[in-house]
C-alpha positions in Angstrom: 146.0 79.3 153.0 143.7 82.7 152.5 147.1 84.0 150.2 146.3 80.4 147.9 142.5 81.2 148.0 143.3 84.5 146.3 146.3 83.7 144.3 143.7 80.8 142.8 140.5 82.9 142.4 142.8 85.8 140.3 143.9 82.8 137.9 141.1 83.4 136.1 137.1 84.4 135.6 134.7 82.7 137.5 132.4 80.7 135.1 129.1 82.2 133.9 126.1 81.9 135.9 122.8 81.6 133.7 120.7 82.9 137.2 123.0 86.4 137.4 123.3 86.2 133.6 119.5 86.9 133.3 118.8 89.2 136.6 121.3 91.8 135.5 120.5 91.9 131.3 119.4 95.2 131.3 122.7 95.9 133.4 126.2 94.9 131.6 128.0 97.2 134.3 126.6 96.2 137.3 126.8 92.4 135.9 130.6 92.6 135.5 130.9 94.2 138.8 128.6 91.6 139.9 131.4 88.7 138.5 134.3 90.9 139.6 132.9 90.5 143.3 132.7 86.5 142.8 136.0 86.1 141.3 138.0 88.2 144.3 135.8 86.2 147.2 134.2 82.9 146.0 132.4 82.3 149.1 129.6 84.9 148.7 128.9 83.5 145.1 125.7 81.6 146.4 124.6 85.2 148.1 124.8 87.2 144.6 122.9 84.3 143.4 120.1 84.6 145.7 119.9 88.1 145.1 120.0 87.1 140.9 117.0 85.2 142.0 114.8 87.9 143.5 115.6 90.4 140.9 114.3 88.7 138.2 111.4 87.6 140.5 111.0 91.6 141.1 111.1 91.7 136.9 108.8 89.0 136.1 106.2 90.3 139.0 106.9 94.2 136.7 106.2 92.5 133.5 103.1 90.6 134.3 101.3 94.2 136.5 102.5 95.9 133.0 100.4 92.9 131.0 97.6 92.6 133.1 96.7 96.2 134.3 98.0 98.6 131.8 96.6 101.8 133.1 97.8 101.3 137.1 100.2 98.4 137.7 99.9 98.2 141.3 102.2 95.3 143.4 100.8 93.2 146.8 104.2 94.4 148.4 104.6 98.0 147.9 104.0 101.3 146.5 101.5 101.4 142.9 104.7 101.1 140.3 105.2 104.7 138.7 103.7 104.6 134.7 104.2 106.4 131.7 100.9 107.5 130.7 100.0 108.0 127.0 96.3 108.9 125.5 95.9 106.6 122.9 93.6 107.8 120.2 92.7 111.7 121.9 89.2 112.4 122.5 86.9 109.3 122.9 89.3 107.1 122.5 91.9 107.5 126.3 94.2 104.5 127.1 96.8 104.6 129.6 99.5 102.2 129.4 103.8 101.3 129.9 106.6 100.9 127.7 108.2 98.0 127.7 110.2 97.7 130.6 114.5 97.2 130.0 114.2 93.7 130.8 111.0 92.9 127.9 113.5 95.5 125.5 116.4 93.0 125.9 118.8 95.6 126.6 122.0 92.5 125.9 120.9 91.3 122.6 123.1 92.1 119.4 122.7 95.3 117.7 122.0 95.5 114.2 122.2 98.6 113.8 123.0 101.8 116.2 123.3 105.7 115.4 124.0 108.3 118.2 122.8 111.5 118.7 119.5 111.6 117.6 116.9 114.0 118.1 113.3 112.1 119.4 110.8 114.2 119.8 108.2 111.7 120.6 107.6 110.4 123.2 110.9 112.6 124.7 112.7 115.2 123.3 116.0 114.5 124.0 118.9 113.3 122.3 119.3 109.7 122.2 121.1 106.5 121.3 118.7 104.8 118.0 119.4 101.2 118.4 117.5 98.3 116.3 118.4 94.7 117.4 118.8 91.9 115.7 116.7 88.4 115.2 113.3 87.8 114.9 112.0 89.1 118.1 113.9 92.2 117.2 113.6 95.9 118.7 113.3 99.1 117.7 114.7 101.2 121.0 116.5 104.8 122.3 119.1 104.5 124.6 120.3 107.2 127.1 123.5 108.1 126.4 124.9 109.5 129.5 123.8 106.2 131.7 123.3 103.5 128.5 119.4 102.9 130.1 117.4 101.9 127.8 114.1 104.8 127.5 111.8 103.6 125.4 111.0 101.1 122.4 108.9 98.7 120.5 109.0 95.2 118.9 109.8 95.4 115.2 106.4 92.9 114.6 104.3 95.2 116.6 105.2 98.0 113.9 102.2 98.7 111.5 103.2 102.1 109.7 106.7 103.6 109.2 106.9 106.9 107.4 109.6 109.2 106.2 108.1 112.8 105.6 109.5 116.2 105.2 109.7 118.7 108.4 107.6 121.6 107.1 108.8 124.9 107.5 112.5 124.7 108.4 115.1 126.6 106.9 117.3 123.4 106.4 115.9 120.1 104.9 114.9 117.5 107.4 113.2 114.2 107.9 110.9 113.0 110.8 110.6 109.5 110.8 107.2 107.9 112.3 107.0 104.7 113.6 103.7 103.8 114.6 102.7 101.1 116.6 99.8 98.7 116.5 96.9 100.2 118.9 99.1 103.6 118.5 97.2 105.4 115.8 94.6 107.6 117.9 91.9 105.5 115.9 92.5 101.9 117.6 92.2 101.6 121.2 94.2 99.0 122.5 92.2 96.2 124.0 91.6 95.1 127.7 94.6 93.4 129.2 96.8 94.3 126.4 99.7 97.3 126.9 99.6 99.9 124.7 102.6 101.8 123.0 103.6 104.8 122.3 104.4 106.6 118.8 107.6 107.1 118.4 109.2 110.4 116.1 112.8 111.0 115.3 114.5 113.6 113.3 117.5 113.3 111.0 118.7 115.9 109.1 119.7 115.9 104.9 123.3 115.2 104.8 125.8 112.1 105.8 124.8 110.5 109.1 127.5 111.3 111.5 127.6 108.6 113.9 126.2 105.6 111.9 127.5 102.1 112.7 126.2 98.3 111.9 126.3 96.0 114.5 130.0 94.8 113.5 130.8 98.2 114.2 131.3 99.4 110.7 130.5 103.4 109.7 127.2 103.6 107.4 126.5 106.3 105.0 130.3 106.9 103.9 129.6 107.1 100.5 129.0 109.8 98.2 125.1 110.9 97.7 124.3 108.1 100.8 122.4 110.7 103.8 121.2 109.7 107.0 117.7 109.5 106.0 118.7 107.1 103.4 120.8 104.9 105.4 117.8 104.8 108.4 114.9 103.9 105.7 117.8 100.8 104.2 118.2 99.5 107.9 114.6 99.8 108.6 113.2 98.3 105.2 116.0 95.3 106.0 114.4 94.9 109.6 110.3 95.5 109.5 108.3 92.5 109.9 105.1 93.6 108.7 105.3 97.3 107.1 107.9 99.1 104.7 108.6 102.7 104.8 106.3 105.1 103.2 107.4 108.2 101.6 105.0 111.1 99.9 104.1 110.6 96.3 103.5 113.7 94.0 101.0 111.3 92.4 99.4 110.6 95.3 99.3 114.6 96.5 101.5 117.8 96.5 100.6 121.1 98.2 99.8 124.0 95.6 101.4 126.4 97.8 105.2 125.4 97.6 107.6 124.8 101.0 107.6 129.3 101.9 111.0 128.7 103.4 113.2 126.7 101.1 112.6 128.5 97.6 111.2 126.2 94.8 111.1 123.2 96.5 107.7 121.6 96.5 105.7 120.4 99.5 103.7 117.4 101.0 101.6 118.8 103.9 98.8 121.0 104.3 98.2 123.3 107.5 95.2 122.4 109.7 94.3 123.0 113.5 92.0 120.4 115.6 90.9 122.7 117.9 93.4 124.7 119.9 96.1 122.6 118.1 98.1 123.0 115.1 99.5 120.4 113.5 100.0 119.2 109.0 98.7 117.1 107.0 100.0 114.4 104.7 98.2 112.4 102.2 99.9 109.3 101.8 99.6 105.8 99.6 98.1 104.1 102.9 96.3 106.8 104.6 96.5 110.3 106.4 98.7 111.5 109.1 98.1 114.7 111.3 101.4 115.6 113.1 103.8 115.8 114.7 103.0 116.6 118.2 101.3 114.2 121.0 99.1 112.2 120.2 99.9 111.4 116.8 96.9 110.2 114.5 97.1 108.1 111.7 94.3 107.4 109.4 94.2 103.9 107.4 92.3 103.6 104.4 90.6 100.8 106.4 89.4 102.9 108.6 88.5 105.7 107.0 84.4 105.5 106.9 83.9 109.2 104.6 85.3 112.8 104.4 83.5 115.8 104.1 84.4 119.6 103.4 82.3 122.0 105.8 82.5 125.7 106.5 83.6 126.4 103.8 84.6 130.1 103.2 86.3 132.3 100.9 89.8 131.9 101.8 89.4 128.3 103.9 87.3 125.3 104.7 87.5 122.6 107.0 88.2 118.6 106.9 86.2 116.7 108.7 87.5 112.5 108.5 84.9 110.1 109.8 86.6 107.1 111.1 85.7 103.8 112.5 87.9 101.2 114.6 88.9 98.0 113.2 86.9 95.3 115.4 84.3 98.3 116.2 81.1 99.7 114.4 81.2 102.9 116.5 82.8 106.1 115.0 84.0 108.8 115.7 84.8 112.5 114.0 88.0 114.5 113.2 87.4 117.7 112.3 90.7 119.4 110.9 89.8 123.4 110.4 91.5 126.2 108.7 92.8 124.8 105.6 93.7 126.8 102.7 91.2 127.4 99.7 94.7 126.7 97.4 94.7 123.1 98.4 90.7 122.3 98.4 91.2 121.1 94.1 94.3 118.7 95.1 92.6 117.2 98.5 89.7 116.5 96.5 91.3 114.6 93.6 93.2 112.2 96.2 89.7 111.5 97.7 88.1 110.7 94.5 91.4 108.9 93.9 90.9 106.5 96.6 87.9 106.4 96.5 86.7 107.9 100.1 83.2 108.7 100.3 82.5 112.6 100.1 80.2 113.1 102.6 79.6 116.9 102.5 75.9 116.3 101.6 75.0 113.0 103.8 71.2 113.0 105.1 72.5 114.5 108.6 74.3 117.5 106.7 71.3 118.7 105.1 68.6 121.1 105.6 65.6 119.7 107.0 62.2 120.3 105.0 58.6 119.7 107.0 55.4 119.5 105.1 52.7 119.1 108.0 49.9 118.1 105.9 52.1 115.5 104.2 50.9 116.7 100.9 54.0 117.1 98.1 53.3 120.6 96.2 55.1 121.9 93.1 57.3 124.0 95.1 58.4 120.5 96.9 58.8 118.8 93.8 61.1 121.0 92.6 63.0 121.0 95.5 63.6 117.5 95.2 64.6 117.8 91.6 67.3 120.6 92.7 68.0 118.6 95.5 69.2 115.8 93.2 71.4 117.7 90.9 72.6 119.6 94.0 74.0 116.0 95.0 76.9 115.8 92.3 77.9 119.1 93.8 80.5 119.2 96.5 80.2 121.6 99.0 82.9 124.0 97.8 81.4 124.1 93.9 78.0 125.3 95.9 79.6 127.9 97.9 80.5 128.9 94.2 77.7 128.9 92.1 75.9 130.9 95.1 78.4 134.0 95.6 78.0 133.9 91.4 74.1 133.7 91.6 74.6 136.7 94.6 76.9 138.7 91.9 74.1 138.3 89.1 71.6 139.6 91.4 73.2 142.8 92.6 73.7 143.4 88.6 70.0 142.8 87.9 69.2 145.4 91.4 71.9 148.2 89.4 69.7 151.2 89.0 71.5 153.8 86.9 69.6 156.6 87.7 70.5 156.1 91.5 74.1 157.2 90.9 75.5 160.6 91.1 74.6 162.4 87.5 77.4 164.1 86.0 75.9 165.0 82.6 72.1 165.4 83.8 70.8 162.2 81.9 68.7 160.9 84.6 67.2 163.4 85.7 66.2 164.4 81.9 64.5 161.4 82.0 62.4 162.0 85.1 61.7 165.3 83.7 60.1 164.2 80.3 58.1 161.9 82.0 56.3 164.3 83.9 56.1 166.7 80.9 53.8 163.6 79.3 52.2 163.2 82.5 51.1 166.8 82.8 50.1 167.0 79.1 48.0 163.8 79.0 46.4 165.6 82.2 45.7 168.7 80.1 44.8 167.1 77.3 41.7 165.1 79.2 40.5 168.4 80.9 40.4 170.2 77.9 38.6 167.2 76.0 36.0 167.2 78.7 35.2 171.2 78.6 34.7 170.8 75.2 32.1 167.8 75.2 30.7 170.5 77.9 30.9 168.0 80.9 30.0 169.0 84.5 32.6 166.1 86.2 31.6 166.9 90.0 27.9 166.2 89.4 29.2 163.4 86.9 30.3 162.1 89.9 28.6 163.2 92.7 24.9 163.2 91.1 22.3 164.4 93.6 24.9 164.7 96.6 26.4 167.6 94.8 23.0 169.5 95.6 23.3 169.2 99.2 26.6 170.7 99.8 26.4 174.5 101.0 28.7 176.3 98.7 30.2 177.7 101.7 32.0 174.0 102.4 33.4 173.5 99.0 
């Protein structure tokens, strides 16, 4: 009877169980095993489904910690869950929250799109599995490629700026692509209750993707001029909900100095530190980006409340971007220092381009003038009056004019006669001078003998009288 049990329950695969089918998504291995188990001994079928049941219990308890207490999911029955923490926004602006978990990633649904061996290097570096799924409720994920575990990833609809911009400073062209999520741009804090993600940064380099498929499991990029950069901005222009890919523009700005190690070739970013930190900048058709390390930060033109140039020196001056949240009126400062001089004319023109207030001379900038009696005097008037055609200045164009005023000065202050003499013509001068000195003096004493004048009783009168001649 047990030898017809088993010859029966090898006829064929035990049907599919919706309960198991949903508690082990994230796991197609252990699933199969899970179904392999059934089919050999039948009778514990209704224990693998009990134990289908509490796993997704386990999930759905994850998902809803995640949801509800984004910076420390804690559970009733055991240990606080381990997080990945992120700072959303940097200084002023800290959020902590969780990927996705497998389960919300939807590690079984169909793949649009897949290329191995990709370089993240945000939020890992590591080399990963790039897989976008298909549907509406499609992802954006990385894969492990040793245990097929889904890392990290996003919802395509929660994507609000994509961007394909040059790696500066690389011997060999390539491409970091940015996908930035909503409440992911440094300047938005996600709100209460609601997970944050994670920026996400991938590198492909200029040439034919290697390992490029579709979801049919046809190779991409096969033909001739087609490059993995190209192929990845296709897929993701086909697949974006809300956002297309943005690119730089040499309209919009390109860096005076060209790209130091690929000869010829122009570039798109502009050096800067924020603080200890360095990091570029690109000036894009929706807004500024200063990367590529963690934590990202993406300016929107929407939320970009002025710029202003400060310290401004010979050789550099700094960027300072005044920006304010969405659904906030605070803001908040990003100062972005040690920029080269070279780039000042072309930052400039894309500001007056988009029309982004120059704030270099705002009231808090400016010198502050008291007048204690309250009375206005010429001198203040004409303060004023400079004060006002200082205003179509920018701060740059006044370090300027001031170094040229300094220069004019120093030339006014050029005394010849100070240098060393090699022909003796200053000290001629100085000579002749005297000489007319000494004969006006002679001149006046001989014109006052002559008139027969006594010039100490002249001047003395009667005092003169009293002085022994002994004292004179």
């Amino acid at each position: 009877m047990a030898f017809a049990t088993i010859n029966s329950s090898s006829s064929g695969p035990p049907p599919r169980n919706p309960v198991i089918d949903d508690a082990f998504a994230a796991e197609p291995t252990l699933q199969r095993r899970v179904y392999d188990a059934i089919g050999h001994t039948p009778q514990h079928a209704p224990l693998f489904e009990d134990i289908a049941r509490y796993t997704s219990s386990l999930l759905a308890r994850t998902a809803a910690n995640t949801r509800v207490q984004p910076r420390e999911a804690v559970s009733d029955d055991g240990p606080a869950a381990k997080k990945r923490k992120i700072q959303n926004g940097g200084e002023g602006h800290p959020a902590a929250a969780a990927q996705p978990s497998a389960g919300d990633l939807k590690a079984d649904a169909s793949l649009q799109f897949y290329m191995q061996d990709v370089s993240f290097a945000v939020p890992q570096r590591k080399k990963l599995t790039l897989e976008i799924t298909a549907g509406a409720g499609g992802f954006l994920r990385a894969r492990n490629q040793a245990s097929k575990e889904v890392e990290f990833g996003v919802q395509l609809d929660r994507i609000r700026h994509v961007l394909c911009l040059p790696v500066p400073e690389k011997n060999q062209r390539q491409f970091n692509f940015c996908i930035i999520p909503q409440y992911s741009d440094g300047i938005n804090a996600s709100p209460e209750g609601v997970a944050g993600l994670e920026s996400i940064v991938w590198t492909v380099a200029d040439g034919p993707p290697k390992a490029a498929f579709s979801g049919t499991g046809q190779q991409l990029g096969t033909g001739e001029g087609e490059t993995a950069e190209k192929v990845v901005q296709q897929v993701l222009n086909d697949n974006l909900v809300r956002t297309k890919v943005i690119r730089p523009d040499e309209r919009q700005f390109v860096s005076a100095m060209p790209e130091a190690h690929r000869k010829g070739e122009k570039a798109f970013h502009v050096k800067a530190f924020r603080g200890s930190k360095d990091g570029y900048l690109f000036l894009l058709s929706t807004g500024i980006l200063f990367g590529f390390k963690k934590p990202l930060i993406f300016f929107a033109f929407e939320n970009i409340e002025s710029i202003s140039y400060t310290s401004v020196l010979q050789r550099t001056f700094n960027l300072n971007i005044l920006a304010r949240p969405t659904a906030s009126d605070e803001t908040q400062e990003f100062e972005f220092s040690m920029i080269d001089q070279a780039n000042f004319s072309g930052i400039d023109a894309y500001v007056k381009k988009h029309g982004l207030q120059d704030a270099s001379l705002a009231e808090a900038r400016r010198a502050k003038r008291y007048n204690g009696n309250g009375a206005k005097t010429e001198e203040d008037a004409t303060a004023v009056a400079e004060g006002a055609a200082e205003e179509e200045e920018s701060e740059l164009q006044k370090a300027q004019r001031e170094l040229e005023d300094q220069e004019d000065e120093d030339e006014e202050d050029y005394d010849p006669g100070s240098d060393v003499d090699t022909d003796g013509s200053g000290s001629s001068s100085e000579e002749d001078d005297e000489d007319e000195d000494q004969d006006e003096d002679g001149d006046m004493e001989e014109e006052d003998e002559d008139n027969g004048r006594d010039l100490v009783a002249d001047e003395l009168g009667s005092e003169a009288e009293d002085v022994p001649a002994d004292e004179l």
